[in-house]
BAVODREN-180095 format. One line per field, with one value per residue (C-alpha): x, y, z. Coordinates in nm, 4 decimals. Layout:
N
xx <- X	...
yy <- Y	...
zz <- Z	...
This chain:
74
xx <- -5.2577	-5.3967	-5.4605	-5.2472	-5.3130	-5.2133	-5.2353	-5.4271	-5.6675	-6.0772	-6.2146	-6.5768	-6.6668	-7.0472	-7.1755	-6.8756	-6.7431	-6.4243	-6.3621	-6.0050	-5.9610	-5.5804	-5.3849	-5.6459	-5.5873	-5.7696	-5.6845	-5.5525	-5.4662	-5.0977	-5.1818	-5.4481	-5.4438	-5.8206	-5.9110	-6.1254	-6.2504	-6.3453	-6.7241	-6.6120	-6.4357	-6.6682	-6.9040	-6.7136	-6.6409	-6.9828	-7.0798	-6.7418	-6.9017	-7.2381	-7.0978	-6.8377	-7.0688	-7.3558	-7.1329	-6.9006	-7.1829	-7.2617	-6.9899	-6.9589	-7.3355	-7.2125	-6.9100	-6.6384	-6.3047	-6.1618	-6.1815	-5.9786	-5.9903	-5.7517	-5.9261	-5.6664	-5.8190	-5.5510
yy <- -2.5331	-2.7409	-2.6280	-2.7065	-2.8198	-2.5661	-2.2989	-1.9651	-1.7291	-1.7057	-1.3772	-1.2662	-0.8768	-0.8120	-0.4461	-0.3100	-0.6103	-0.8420	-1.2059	-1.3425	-1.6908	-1.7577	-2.0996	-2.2807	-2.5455	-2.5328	-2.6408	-2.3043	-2.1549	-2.1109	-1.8468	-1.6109	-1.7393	-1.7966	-2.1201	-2.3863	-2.5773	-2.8799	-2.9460	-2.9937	-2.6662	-2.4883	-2.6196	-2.5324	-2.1333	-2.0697	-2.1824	-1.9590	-1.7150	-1.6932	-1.7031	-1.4760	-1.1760	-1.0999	-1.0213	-0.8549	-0.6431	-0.5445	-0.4341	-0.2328	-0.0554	0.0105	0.1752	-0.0561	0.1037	-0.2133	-0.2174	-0.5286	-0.8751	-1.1760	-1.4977	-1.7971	-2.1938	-2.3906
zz <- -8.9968	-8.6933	-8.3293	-8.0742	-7.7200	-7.4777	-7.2189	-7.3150	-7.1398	-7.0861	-7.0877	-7.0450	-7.0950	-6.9465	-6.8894	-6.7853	-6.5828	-6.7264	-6.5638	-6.6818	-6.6396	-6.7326	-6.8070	-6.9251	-7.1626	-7.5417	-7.8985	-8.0011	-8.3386	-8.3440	-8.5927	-8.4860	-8.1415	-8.1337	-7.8676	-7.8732	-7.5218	-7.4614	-7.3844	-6.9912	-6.9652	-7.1483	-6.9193	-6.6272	-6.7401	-6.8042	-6.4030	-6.2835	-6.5253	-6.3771	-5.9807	-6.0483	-6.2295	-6.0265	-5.6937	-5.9153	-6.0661	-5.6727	-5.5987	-5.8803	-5.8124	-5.4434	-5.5880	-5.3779	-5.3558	-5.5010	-5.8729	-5.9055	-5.7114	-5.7904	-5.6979	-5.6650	-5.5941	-5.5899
């Protein structure tokens, strides 16, 4: 069965901290669900990967009352 082009969600687990990157587009497995990027976004998630973790790994240390932050560029 071949992938499709469409919408599915990043996610990145790192000692204790999750970054969810949703409706991004992939060749995905229509059966399993498993996604395949593109060089470019690939690319791209592994730079909002890096920004995103260290500050979120702060926060974490200083034990922020916010467990949760939604980040929206439009």
């Amino acid at each position: 069965m071949s992938k499709q082009w469409a919408p599915t969600t990043f996610e990145y687990d790192e000692d204790g901290v999750s970054i969810r990157v949703p409706n991004i587009y992939a060749w995905v497995c229509p059966q399993d669900g498993e996604a395949s990027f593109t060089r470019e976004t690939t690319d791209e998630l592994i730079a909002t990967v890096r920004e995103l973790i260290t500050p979120a790994k702060r926060a974490r240390e200083r034990r922020s009352m916010p467990t949760e932050y939604i980040v929206r560029v439009a």
